[in-house]
MARKEMAR-188192 format. One record per residue: residue in one letter; x, y, z of N, C-alpha, C in turn. Coordinates in nm, 3 decimals, padded with zeros to 5 digits. Layout:
aa n.c1 n.c2 n.c3 ca.c1 ca.c2 ca.c3 c.c1 c.c2 c.c3
A X Y Z X Y Z X Y Z
...
END
This chain:
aa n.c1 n.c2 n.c3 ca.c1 ca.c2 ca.c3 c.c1 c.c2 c.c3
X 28.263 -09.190 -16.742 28.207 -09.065 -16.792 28.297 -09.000 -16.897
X 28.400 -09.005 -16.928 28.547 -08.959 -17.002 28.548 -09.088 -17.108
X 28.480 -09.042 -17.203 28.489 -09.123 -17.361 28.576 -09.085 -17.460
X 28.594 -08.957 -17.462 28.661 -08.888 -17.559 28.809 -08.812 -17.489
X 28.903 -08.841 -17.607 29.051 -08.745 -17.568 29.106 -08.725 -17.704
X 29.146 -08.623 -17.658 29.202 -08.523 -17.758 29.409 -08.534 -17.746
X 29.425 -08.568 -17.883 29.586 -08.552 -17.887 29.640 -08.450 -17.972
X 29.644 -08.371 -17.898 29.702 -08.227 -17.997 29.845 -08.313 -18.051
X 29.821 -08.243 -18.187 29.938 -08.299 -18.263 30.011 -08.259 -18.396
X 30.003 -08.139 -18.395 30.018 -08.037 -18.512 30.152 -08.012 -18.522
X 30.233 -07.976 -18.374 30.363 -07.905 -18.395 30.451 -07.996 -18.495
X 30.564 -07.907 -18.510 30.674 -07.952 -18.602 30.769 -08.003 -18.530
X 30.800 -08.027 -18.355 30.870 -08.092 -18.324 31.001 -08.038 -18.390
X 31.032 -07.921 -18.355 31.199 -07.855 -18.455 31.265 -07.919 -18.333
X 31.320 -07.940 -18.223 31.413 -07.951 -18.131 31.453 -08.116 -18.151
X 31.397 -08.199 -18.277 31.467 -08.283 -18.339 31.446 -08.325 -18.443
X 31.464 -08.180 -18.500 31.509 -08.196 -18.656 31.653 -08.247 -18.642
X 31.683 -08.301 -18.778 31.628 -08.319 -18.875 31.510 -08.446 -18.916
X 31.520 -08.505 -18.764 31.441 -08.655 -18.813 31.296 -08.617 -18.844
X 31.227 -08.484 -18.737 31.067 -08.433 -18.755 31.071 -08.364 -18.906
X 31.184 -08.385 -19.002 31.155 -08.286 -19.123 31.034 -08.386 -19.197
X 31.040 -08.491 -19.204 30.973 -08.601 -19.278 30.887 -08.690 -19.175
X 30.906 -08.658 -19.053 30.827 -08.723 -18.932 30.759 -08.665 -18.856
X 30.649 -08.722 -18.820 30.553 -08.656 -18.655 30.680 -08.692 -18.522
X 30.680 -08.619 -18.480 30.773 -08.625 -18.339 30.679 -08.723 -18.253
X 30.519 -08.706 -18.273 30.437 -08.808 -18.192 30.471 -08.971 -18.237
X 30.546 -08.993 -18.361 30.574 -09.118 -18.410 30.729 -09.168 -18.401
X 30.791 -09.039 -18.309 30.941 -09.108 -18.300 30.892 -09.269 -18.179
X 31.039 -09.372 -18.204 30.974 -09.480 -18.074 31.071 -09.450 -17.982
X 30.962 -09.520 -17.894 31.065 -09.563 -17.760 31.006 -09.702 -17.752
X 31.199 -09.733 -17.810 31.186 -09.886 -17.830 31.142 -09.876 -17.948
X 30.996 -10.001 -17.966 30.917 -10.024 -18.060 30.783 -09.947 -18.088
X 30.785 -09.895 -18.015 30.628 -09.838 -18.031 30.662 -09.685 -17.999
X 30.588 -09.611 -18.109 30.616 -09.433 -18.093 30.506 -09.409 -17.988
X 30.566 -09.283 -17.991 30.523 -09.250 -17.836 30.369 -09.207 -17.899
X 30.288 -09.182 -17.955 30.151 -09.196 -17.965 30.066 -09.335 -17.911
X 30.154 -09.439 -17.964 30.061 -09.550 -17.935 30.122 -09.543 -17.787
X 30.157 -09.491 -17.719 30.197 -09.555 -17.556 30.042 -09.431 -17.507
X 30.028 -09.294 -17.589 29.963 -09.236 -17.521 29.800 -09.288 -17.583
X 29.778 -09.342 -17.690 29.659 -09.413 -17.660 29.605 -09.539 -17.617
X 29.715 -09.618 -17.605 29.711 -09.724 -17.514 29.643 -09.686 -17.326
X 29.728 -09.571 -17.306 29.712 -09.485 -17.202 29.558 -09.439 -17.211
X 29.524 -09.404 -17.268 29.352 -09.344 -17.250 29.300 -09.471 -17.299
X 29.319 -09.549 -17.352 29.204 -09.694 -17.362 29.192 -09.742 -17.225
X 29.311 -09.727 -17.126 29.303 -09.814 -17.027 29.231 -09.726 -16.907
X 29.212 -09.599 -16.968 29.124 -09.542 -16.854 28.988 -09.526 -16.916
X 28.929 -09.603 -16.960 28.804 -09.613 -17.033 28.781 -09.540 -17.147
X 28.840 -09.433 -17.212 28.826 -09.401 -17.348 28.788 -09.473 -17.446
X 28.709 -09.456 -17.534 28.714 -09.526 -17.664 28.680 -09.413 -17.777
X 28.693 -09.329 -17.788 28.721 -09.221 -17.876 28.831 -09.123 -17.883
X 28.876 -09.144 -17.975 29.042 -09.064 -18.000 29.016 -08.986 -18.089
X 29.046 -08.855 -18.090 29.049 -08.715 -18.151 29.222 -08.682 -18.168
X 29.273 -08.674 -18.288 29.370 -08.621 -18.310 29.395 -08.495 -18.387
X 29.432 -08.436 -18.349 29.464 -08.263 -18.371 29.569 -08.260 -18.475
X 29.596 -08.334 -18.634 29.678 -08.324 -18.697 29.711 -08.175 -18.738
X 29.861 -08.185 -18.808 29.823 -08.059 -18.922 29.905 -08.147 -19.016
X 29.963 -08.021 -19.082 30.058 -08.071 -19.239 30.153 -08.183 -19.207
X 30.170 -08.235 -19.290 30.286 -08.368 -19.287 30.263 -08.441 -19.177
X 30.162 -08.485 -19.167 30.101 -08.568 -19.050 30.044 -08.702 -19.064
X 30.029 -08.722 -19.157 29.952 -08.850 -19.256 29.985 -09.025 -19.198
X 30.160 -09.031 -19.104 30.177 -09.146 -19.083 30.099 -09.151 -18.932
X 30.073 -09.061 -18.886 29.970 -09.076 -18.728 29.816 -09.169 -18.785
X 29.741 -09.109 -18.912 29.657 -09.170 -18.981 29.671 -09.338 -19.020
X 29.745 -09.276 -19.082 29.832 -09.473 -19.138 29.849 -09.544 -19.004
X 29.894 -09.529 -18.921 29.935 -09.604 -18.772 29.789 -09.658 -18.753
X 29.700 -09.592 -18.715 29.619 -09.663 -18.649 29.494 -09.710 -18.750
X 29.548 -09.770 -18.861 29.485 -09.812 -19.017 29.579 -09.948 -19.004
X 29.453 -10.020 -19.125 29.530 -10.149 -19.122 29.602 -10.133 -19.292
X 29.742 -10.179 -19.250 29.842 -10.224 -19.335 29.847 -10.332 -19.400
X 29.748 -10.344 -19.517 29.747 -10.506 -19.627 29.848 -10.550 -19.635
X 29.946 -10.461 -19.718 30.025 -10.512 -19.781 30.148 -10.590 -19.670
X 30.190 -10.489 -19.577 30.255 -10.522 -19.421 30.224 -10.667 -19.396
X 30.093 -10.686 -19.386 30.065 -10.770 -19.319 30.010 -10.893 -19.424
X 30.057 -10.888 -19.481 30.039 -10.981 -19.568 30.157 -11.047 -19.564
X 30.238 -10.947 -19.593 30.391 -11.018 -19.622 30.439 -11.083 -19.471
X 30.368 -11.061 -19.357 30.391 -11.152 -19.278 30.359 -11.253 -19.174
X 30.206 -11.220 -19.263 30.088 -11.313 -19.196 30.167 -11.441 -19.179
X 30.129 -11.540 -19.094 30.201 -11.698 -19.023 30.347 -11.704 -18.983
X 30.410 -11.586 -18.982 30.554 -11.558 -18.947 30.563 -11.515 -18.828
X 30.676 -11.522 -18.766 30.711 -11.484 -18.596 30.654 -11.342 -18.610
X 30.656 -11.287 -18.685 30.666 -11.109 -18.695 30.519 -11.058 -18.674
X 30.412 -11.157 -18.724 30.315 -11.102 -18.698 30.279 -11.088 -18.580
X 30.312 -11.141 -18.461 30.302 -11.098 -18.350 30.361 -11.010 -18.250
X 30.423 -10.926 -18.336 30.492 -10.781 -18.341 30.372 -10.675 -18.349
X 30.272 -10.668 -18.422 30.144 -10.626 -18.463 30.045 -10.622 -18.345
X 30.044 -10.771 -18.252 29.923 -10.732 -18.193 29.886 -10.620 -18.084
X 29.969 -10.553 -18.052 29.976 -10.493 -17.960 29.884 -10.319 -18.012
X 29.879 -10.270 -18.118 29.857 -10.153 -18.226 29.700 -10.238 -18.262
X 29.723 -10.375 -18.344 29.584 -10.396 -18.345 29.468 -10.372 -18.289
X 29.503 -10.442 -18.109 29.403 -10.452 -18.033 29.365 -10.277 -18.009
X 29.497 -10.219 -18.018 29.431 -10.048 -18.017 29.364 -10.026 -18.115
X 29.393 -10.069 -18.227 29.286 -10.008 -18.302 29.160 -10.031 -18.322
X 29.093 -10.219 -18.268 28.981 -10.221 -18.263 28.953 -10.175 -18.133
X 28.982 -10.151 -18.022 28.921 -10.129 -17.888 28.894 -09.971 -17.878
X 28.884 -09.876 -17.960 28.858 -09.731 -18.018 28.811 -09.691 -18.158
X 28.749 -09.583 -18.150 28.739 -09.487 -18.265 28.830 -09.398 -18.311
X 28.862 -09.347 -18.429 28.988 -09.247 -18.427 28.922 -09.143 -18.545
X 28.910 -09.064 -18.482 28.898 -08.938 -18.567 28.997 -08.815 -18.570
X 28.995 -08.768 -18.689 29.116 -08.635 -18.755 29.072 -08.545 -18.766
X 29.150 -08.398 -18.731 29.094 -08.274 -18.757 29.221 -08.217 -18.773
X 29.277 -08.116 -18.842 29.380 -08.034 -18.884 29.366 -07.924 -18.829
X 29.452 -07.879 -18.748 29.498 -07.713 -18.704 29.562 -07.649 -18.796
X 29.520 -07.547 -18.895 29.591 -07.534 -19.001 29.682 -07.408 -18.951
X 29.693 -07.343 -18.796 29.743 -07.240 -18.807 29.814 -07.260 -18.650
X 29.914 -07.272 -18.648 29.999 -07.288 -18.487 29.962 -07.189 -18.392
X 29.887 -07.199 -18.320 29.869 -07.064 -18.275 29.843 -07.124 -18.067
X 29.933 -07.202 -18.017 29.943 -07.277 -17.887 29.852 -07.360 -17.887
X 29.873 -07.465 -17.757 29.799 -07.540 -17.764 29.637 -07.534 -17.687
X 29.587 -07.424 -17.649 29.466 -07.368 -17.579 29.399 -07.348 -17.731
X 29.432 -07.359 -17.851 29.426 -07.294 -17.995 29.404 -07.482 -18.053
X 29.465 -07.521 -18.033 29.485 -07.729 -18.048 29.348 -07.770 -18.027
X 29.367 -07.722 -17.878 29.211 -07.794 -17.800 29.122 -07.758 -17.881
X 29.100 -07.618 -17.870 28.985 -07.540 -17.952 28.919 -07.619 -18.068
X 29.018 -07.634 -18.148 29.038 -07.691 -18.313 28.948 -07.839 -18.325
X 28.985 -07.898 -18.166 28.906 -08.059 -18.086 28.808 -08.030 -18.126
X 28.728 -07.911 -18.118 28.581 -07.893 -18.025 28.536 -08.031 -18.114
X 28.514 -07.953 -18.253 28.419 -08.045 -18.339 28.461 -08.165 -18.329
X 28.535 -08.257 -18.247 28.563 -08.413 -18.198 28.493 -08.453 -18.095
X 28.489 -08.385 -18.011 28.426 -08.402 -17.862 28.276 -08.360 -17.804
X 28.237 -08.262 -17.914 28.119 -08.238 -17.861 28.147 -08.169 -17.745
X 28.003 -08.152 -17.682 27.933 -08.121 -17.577 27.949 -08.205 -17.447
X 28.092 -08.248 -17.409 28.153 -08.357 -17.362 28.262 -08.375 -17.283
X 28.281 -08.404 -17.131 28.373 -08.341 -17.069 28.515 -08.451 -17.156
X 28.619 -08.419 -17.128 28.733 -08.576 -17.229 28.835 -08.480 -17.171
X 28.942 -08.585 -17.200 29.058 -08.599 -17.160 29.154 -08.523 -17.282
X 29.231 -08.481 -17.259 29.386 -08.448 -17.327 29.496 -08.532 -17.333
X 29.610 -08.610 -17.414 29.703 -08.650 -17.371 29.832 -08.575 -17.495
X 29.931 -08.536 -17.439 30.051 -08.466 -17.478 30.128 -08.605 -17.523
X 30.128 -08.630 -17.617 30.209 -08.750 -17.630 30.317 -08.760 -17.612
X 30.404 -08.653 -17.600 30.573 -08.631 -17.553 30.584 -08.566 -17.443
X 30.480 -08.612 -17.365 30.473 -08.631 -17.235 30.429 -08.815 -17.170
X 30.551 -08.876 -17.176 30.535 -09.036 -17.167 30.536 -09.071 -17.007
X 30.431 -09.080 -16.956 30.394 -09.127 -16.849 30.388 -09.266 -16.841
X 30.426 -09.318 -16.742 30.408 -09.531 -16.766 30.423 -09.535 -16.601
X 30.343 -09.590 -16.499 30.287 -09.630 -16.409 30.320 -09.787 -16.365
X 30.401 -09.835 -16.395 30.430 -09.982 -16.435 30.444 -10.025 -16.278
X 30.254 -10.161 -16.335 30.229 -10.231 -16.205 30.101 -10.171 -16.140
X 30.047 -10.052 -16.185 29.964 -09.980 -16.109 29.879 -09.915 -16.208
X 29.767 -09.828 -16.156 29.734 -09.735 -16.292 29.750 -09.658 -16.385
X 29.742 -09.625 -16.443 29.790 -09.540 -16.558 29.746 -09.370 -16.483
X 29.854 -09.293 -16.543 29.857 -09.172 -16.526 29.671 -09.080 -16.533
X 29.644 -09.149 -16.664 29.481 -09.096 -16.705 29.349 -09.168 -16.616
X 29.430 -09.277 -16.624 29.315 -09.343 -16.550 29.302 -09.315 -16.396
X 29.416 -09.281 -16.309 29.411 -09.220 -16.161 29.330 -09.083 -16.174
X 29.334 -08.990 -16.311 29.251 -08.859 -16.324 29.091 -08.905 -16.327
X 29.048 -08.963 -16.413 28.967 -09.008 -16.447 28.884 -09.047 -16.305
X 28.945 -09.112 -16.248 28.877 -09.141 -16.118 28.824 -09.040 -15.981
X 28.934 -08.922 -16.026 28.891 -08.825 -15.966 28.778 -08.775 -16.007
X 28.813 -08.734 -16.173 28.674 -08.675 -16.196 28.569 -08.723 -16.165
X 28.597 -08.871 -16.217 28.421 -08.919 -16.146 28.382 -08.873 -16.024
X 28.468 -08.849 -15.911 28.378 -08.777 -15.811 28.412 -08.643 -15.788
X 28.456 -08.570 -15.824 28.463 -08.433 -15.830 28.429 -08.364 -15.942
X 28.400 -08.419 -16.074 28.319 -08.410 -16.177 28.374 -08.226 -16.229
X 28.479 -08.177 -16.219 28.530 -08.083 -16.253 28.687 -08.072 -16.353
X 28.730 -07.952 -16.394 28.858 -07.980 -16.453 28.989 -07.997 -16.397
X 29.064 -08.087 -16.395 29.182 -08.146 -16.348 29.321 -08.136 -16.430
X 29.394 -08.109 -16.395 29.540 -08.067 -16.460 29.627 -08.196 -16.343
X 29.710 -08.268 -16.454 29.826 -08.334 -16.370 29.941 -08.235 -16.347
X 29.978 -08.242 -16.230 30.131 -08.142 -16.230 30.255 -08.229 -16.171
X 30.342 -08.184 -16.210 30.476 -08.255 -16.099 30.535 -08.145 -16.054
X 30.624 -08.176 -15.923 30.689 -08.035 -15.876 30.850 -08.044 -15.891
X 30.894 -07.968 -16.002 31.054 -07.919 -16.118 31.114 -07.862 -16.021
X 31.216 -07.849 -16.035 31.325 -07.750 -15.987 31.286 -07.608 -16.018
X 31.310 -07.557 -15.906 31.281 -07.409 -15.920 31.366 -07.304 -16.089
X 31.426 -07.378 -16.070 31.501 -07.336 -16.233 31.449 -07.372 -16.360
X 31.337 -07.465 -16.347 31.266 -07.522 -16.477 31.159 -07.454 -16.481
X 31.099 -07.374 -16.405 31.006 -07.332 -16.377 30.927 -07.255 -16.503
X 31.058 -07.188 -16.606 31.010 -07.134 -16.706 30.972 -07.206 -16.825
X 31.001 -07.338 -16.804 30.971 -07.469 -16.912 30.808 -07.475 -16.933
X 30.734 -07.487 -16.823 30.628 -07.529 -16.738 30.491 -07.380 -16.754
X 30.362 -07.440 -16.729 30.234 -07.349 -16.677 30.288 -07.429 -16.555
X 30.281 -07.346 -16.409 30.277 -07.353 -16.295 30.152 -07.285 -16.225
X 30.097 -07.360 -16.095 29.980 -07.341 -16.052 30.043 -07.346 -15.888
X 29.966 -07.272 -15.846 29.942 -07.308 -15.685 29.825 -07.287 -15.638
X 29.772 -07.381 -15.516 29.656 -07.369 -15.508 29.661 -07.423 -15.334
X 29.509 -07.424 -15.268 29.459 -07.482 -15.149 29.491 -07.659 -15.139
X 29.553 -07.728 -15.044 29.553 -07.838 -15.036 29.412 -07.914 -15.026
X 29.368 -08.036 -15.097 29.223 -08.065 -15.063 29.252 -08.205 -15.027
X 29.337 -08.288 -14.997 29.392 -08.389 -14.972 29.530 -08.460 -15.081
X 29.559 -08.570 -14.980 29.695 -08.594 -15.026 29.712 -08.566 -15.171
X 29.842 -08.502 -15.236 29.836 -08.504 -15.368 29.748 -08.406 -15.432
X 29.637 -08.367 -15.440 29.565 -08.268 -15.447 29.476 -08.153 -15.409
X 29.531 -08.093 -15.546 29.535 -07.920 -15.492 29.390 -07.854 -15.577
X 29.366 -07.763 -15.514 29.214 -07.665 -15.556 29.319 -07.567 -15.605
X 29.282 -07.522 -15.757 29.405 -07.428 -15.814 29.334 -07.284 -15.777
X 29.448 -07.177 -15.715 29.362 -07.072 -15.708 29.462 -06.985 -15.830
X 29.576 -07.042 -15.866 29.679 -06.928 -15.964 29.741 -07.003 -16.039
X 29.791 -06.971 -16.182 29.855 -07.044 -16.288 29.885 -06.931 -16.362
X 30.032 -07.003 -16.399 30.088 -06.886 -16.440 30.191 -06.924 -16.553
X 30.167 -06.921 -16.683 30.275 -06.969 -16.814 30.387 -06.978 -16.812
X 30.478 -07.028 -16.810 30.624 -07.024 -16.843 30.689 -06.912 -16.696
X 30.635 -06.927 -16.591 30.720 -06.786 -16.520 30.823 -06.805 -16.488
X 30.935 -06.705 -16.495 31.065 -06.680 -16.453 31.047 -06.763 -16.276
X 31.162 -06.801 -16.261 31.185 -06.859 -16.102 31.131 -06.781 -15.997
X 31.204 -06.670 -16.008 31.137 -06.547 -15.900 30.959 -06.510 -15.923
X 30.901 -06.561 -16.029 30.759 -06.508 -16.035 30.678 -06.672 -16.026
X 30.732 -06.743 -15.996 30.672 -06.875 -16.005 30.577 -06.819 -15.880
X 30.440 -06.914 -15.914 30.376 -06.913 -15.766 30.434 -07.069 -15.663
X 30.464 -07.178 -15.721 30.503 -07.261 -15.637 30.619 -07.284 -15.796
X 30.662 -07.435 -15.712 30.732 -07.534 -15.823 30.585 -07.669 -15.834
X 30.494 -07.661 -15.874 30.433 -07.718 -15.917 30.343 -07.721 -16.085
X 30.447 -07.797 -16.145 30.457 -07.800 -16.295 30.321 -07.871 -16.362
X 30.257 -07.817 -16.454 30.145 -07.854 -16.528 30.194 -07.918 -16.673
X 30.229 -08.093 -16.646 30.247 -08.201 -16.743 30.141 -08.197 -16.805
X 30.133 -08.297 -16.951 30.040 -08.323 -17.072 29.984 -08.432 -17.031
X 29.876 -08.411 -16.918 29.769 -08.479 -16.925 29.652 -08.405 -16.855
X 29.585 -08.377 -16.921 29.438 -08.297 -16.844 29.282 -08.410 -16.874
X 29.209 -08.340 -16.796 29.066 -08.340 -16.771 29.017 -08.197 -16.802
X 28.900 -08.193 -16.890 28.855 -08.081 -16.900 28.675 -08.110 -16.930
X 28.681 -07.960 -16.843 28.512 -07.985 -16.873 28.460 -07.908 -16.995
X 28.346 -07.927 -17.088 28.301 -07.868 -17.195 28.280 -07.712 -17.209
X 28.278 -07.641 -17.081 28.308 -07.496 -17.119 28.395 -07.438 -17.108
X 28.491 -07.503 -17.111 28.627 -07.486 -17.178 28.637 -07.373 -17.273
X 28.545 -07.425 -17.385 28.548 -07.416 -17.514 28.506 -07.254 -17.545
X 28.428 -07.224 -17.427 28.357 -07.080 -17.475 28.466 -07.021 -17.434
X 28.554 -07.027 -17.315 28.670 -06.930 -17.226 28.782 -06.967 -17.367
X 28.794 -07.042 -17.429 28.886 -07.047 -17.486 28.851 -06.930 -17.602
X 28.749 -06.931 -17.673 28.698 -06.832 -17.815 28.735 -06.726 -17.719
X 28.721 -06.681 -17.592 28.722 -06.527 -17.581 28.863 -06.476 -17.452
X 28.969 -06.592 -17.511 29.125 -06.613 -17.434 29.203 -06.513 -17.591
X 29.244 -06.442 -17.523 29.345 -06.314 -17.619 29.437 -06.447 -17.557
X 29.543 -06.387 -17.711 29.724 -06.479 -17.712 29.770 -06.395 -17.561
X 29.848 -06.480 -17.491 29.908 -06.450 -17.412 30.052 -06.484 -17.445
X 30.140 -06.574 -17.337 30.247 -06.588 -17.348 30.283 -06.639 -17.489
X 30.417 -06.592 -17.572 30.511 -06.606 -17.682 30.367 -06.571 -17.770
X 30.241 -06.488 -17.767 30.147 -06.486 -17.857 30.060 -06.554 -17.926
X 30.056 -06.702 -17.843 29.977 -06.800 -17.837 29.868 -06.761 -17.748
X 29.799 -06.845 -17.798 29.611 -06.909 -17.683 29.668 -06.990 -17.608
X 29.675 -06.973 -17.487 29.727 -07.035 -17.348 29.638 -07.153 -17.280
X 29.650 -07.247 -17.293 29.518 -07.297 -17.197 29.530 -07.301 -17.078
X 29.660 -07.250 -17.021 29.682 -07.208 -16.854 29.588 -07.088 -16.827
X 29.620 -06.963 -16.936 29.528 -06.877 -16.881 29.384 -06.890 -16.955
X 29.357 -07.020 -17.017 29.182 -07.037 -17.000 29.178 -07.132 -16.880
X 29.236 -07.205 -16.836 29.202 -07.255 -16.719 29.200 -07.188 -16.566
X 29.283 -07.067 -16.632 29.294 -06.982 -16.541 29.142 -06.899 -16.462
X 29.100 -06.840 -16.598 28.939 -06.832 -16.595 28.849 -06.908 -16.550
X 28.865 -07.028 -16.572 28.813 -07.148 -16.542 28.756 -07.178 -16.385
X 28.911 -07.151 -16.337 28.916 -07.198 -16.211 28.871 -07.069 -16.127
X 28.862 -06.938 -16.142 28.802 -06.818 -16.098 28.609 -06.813 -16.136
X 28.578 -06.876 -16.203 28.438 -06.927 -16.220 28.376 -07.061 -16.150
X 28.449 -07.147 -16.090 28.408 -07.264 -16.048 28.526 -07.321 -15.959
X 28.574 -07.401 -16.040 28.669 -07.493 -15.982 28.790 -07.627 -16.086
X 28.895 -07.578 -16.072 28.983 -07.644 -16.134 29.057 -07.736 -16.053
X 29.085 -07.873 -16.047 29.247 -07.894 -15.986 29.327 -07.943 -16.021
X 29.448 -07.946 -15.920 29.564 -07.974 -15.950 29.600 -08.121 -15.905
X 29.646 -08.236 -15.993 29.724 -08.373 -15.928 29.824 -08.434 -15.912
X 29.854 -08.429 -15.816 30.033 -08.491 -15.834 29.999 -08.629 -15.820
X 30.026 -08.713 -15.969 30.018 -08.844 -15.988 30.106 -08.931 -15.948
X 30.064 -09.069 -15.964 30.156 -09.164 -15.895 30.193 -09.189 -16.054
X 30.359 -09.218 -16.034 30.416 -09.275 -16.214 30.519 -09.194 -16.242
X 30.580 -09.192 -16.353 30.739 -09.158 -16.384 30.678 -09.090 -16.507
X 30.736 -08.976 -16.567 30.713 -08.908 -16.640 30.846 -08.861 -16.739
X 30.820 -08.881 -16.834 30.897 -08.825 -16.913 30.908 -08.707 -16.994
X 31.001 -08.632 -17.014 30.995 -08.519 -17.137 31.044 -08.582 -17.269
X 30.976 -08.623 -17.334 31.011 -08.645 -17.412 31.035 -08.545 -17.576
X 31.023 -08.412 -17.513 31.031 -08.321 -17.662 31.179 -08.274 -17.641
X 31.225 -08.333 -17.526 31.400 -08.305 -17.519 31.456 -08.429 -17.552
X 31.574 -08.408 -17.601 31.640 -08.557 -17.643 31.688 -08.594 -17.496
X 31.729 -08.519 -17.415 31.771 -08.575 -17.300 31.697 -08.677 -17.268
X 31.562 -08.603 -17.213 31.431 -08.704 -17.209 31.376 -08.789 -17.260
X 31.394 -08.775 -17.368 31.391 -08.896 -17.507 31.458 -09.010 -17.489
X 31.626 -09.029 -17.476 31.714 -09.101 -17.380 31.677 -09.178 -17.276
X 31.607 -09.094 -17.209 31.621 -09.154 -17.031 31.524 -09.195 -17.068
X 31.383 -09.196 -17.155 31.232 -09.267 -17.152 31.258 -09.418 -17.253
X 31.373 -09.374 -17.349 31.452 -09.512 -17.398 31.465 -09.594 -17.311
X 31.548 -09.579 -17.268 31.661 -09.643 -17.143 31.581 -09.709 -17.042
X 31.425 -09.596 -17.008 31.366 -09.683 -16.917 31.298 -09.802 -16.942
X 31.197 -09.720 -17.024 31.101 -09.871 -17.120 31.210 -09.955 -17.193
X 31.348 -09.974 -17.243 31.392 -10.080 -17.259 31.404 -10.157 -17.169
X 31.473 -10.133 -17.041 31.448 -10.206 -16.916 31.384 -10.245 -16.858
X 31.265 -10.179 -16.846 31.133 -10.208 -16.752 31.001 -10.276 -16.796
X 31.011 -10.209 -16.931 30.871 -10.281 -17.018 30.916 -10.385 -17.123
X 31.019 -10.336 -17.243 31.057 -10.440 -17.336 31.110 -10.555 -17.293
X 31.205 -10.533 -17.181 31.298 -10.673 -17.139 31.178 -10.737 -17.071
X 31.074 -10.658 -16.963 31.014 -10.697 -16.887 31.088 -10.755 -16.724
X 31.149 -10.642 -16.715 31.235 -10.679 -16.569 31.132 -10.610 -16.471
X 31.130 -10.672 -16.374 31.105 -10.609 -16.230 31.106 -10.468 -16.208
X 30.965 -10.441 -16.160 30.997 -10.281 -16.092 31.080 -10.287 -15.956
X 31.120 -10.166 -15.892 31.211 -10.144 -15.772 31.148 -10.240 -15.673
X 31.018 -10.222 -15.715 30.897 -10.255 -15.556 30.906 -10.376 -15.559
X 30.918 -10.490 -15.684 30.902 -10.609 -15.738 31.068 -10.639 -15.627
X 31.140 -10.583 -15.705 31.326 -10.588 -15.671 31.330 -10.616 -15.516
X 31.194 -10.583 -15.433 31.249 -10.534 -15.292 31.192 -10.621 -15.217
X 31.133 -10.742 -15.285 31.019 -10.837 -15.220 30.859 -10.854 -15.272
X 30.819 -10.734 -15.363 30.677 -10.710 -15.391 30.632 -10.832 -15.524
X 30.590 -10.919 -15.497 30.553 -10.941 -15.620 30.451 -10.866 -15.759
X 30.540 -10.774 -15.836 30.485 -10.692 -15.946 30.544 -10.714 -16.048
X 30.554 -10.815 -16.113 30.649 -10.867 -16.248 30.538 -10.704 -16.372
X 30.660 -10.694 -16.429 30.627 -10.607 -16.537 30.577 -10.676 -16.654
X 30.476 -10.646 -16.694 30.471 -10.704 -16.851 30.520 -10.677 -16.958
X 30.550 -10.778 -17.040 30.679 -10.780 -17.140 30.589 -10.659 -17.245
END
């Protein structure tokens, strides 16, 4: 039922300048492949085949990426190298990719918005691309949502639960338990100080959203730092119907911190590029990683 996802992708990525002065932060790699293609690889494998990207200014190599390169590939058609390529290829025929420009930063509840005209009248997915989720051996982060929705057919937020000290990094939610892992959101709350958190349960870059979204969003005043919040349109959301919350199976990365940037290096060199063994593999499981 989830055809369409949306990759907000406008910001300027300042917290690593100087390389985002001339670059999308969605196109730094880990490893070989920038972290965009890991996040649409990620929604192909949960049935997507329409990609909506939320460009703005100086954005043009996100375009070029998922375009074919003549000249590139010319110069190395019948060479070892071209099979460096197939991996971006097969993404690009196994989807659609369409562009829309946010010409004015104004949060990412303001991103989505900007989607509409991508998605239609259409419930779809979100993916935060510097938010690098990898599941290795099992499903993908989108595709475990996806499955929910199909039977709960409502809007879904992935969360993880931070240290009570990160809390102001994060939209945090607390809600009713409805079984393992997931929660019925009854509160969400932007960036709150530790002491105003409602839980430590952190709202990561991957959602499910349903199509009236779109109206709560036109009539969402800027909230936190004077942005359009999509915590507090989901907030609405979930006081009209029903929102929830998932604590996914998979390793998550921050990747808009270099810390995180590092450690999502470090992992996918080990785990995916070398193609070594997960822990579970390590412990008796047969789960060889793919190279």
């Amino acid at each position: 039922m989830i055809k369409h996802c949306l990759f907000p992708a406008a910001g300027y990525g300042t917290r690593f300048l100087p390389a985002t002065k001339s670059m999308p932060k969605e196109m730094m790699p880990i490893v070989n492949k920038p972290l965009i293609e890991y996040g649409v690889d990620e929604a192909i494998q949960a049935g997507v085949k329409h990609m909506g990207i939320v460009t703005g200014r100086g954005k043009h190599a996100l375009m070029d990426h998922f375009d074919k390169n003549y000249e590139l590939e010319h110069q190395i058609s019948g060479t070892k190298k071209e099979a460096l390529l197939t991996d971006v290829r097969a993404l690009i025929q196994s989807a659609s990719y369409t562009y829309i420009r946010q010409n004015e930063m104004k949060g990412l509840g303001h991103a989505i918005l900007t989607g509409k005209q991508l998605v239609g009248d259409n419930p779809f997915a979100v993916v935060l691309a510097d938010d690098l989720c990898l599941n290795l051996g099992g499903d993908t982060v989108l595709k475990q949502m996806v499955e929910l929705y199909n039977h709960y057919r409502c809007s879904i937020v992935a969360v993880q639960r931070v240290p009570e000290t990160e809390t102001h990094k994060y939209g945090v939610i607390s809600g009713s338990k409805l079984e393992s892992g997931l929660f019925r959101v009854d509160n969400m709350v932007e960036k709150p100080a530790p002491e105003e958190a409602p839980s430590n349960m952190a709202i990561i870059g991957r959602y499910i959203l349903t199509p009236d979204i779109f109206e709560i969003l036109e009539n969402t005043q800027p909230g936190k730092g004077g942005e359009i919040q999509i915590t507090d349109a989901l907030l609405e959301q979930a006081k009209r119907g029903c929102v929830l919350a998932y604590e996914f199976e998979g390793e998550r990365f921050d990747c808009g911190s270099v810390e995180g940037y590092i450690e999502a290096t470090n992992y996918a060199y080990q785990h995916v590029y070398l193609g070594k063994p997960t822990e579970s593999a390590e412990q008796g499981q047969e789960t060889p990683v793919p190279a």
